[in-house]
C-alpha positions in Angstrom: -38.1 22.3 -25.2 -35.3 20.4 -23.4 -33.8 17.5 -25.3 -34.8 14.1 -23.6 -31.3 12.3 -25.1 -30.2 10.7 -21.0 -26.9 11.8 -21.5 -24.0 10.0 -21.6 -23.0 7.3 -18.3 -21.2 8.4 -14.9 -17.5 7.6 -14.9 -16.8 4.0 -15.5 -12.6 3.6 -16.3 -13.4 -0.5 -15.9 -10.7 -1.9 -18.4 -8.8 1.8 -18.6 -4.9 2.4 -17.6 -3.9 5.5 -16.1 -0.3 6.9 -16.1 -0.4 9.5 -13.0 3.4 11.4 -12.4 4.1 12.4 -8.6 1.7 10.2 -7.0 3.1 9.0 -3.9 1.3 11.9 -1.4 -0.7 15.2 -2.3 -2.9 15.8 -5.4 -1.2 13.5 -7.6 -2.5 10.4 -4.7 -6.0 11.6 -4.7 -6.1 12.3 -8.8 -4.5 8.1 -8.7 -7.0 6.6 -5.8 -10.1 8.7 -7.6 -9.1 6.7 -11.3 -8.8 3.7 -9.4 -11.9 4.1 -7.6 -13.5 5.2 -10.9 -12.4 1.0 -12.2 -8.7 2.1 -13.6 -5.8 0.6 -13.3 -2.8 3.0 -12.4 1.0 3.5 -12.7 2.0 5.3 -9.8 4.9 7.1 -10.3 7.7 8.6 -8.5 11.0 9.7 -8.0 12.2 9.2 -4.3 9.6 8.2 -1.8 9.0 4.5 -2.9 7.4 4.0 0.4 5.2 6.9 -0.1 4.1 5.3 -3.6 3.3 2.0 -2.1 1.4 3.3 0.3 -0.9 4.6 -3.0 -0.5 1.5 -4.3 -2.1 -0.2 -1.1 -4.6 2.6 -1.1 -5.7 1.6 -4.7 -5.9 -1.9 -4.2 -8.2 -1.5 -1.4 -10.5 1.1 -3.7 -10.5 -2.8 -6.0 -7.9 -1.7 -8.8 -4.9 -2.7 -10.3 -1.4 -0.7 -10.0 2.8 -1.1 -10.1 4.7 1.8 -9.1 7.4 3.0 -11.4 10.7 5.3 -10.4 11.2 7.8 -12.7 12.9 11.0 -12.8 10.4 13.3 -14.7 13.1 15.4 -15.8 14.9 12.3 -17.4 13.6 11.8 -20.8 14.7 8.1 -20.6 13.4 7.5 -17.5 9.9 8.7 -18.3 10.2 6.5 -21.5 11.1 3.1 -19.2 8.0 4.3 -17.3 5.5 3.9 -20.9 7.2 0.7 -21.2 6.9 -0.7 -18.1 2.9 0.7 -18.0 2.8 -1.0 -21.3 4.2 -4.5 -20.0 1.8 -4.7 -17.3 -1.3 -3.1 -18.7 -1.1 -2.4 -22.4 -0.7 1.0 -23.5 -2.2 4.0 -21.6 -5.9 5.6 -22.0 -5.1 8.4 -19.4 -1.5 10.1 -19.1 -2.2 12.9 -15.5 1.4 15.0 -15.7 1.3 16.1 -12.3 5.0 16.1 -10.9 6.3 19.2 -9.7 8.2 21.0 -7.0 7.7 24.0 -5.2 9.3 27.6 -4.2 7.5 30.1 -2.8 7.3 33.7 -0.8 10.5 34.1 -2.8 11.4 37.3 -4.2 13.2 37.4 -7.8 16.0 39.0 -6.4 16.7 36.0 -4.3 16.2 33.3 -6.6 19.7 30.9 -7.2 20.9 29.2 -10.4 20.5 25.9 -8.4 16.8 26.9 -7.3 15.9 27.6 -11.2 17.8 24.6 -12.3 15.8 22.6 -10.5 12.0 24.1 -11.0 12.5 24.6 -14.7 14.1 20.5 -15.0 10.8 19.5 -13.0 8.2 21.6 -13.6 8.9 22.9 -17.5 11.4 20.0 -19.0 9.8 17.8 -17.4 6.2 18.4 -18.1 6.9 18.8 -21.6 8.6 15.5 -21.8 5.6 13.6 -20.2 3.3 15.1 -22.6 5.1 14.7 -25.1 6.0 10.8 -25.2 2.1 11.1 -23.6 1.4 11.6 -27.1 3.1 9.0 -28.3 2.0 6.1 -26.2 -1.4 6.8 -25.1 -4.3 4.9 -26.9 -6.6 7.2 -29.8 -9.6 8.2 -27.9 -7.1 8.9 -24.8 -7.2 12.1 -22.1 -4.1 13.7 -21.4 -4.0 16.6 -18.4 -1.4 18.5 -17.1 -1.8 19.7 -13.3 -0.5 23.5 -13.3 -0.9 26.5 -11.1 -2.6 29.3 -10.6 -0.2 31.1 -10.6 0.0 31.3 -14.0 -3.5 33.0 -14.4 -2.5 35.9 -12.4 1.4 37.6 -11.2 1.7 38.4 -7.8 5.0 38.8 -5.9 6.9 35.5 -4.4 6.1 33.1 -7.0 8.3 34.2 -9.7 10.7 31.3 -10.0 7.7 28.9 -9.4 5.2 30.4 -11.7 7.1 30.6 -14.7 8.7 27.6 -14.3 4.8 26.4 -14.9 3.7 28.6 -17.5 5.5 26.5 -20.5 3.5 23.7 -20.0 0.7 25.6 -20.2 1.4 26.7 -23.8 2.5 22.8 -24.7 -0.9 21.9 -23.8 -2.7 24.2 -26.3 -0.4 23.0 -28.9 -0.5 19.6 -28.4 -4.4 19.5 -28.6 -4.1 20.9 -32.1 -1.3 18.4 -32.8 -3.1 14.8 -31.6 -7.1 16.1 -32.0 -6.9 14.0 -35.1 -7.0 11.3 -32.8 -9.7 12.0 -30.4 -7.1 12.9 -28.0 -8.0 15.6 -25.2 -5.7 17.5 -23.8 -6.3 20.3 -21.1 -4.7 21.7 -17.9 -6.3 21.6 -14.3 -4.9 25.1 -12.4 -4.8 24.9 -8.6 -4.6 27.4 -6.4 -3.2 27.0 -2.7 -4.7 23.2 -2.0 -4.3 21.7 2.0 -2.3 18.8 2.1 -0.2 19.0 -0.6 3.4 20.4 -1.6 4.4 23.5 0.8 0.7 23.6 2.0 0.8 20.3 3.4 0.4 21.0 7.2 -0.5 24.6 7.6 -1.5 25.6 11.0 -4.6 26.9 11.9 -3.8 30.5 12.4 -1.3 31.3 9.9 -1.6 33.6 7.9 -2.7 32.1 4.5 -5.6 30.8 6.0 -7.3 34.4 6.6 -6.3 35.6 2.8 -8.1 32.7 2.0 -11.5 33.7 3.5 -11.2 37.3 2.3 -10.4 35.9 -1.0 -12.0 32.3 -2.1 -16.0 33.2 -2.5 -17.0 29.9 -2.2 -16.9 29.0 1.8 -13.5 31.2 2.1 -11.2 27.8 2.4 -7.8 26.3 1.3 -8.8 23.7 -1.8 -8.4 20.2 -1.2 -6.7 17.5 -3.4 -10.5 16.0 -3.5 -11.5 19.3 -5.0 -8.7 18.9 -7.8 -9.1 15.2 -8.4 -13.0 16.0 -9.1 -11.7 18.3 -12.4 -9.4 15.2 -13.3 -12.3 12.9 -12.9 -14.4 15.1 -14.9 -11.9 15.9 -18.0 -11.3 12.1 -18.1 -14.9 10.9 -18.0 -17.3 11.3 -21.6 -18.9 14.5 -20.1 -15.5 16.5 -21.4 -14.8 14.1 -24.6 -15.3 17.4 -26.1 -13.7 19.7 -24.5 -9.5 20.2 -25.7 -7.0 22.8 -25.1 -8.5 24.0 -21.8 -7.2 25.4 -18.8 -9.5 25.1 -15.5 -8.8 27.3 -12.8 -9.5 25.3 -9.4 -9.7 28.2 -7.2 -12.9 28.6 -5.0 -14.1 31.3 -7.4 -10.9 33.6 -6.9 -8.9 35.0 -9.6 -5.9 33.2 -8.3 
């Protein structure tokens, strides 16, 4: 006999702060307008399109929430610390930290890859994922979510994405760690994987007959399509929300029921 308990509410963030990196354009806007639309108030973050972030700003005033952007160089320790403080001055501590900063490389072969290139990945997308989750840890509020936005590209090796994948798999590891680490304090903390996602990093205008777009509908089962930052900020809404208050040290592949 199924259990008549209602279950518990849709997501209401009303009175909840959310702390989203790299949200002036691609998935990192959508995950900041869907919190805001969902009652949050959000820090938008970035490091050197402020134009870009107040244009999320204006978007998430007009969804009826609250938000400041905040420069900060993700792969600056101190920086990302000014950022808790400055969320912290304005809204109290956080409830929601979303590490979603990163940069992109691809259709690059290992052989071709330059110090400068892996400099640069690794600061962004290992050093400085590790640092937001880390100081994450030590601002949010108990009871708090904490997500890091990956890649697919970590689920399965394929050729081109050497520098980039990697450079995403740490974070990966931190975030089964960390769950361990700050479960004593009803913390979640889980991964969201996306695979190639229209309208954000080197995918953000793609024309209609390149290439990528017929792999995609031999190889996405579900309606053989790019993803879209909606699809990703729906996973974000749903760790968040009460629905996954149980769910920690999880990694969900956002991939249109490929592999990759």
């Amino acid at each position: 006999m199924l259990s008549q308990h209602p279950g518990p509410p849709v997501t209401d963030l009303r009175g909840r702060t959310a702390i989203v990196t790299g949200s002036g354009r691609g998935i990192g806007r959508a995950i900041a307008v869907r919190l805001a639309r969902r009652g949050a108030g959000v820090v938008v973050n970035y490091a050197h399109d402020e134009a870009a972030a107040l244009q999320t700003v204006k978007d998430i005033h007009a969804a009826g929430s609250e938000a400041i952007a905040v420069r900060a160089d993700v792969s600056d320790p101190s920086a990302l610390e000014s950022m808790f403080e400055q969320c912290a001055a304005v809204f109290g501590r956080p409830d929601i930290v979303v590490a979603n900063a990163g940069v992109e490389i691809i259709d690059q072969p290992i052989s071709e890859v330059t110090e400068e290139q892996y400099d640069l990945l690794f600061a962004v997308n290992a050093k400085g994922a590790f640092f937001t989750l880390q100081k994450a840890a030590r601002h949010i509020r108990d009871h708090g979510r904490i997500l890091y936005i990956g890649s697919s590209t970590t689920c399965r090796s394929f050729p081109g994405v050497g520098l980039y994948g990697s450079s995403k798999m740490s974070a990966r590891y931190t975030v089964e760690v960390l769950a361990q680490e700050v479960g004593d304090r009803g913390i979640t903390v889980n991964s969201v994987l996306p695979t190639t996602i229209e309208g954000a990093g080197v995918f953000t205008e793609v024309p209609d007959d390149h290439p990528m777009r017929a792999a995609a509908r031999a190889g996405r089962p579900l309606e053989g399509r790019f993803g879209t930052v909606e699809d990703v900020a729906d996973a974000v809404e749903y760790f968040v929300g009460p629905l996954a208050s149980w769910v920690s040290g999880q990694h969900l592949l956002i991939s249109g029921g490929a592999q990759q």
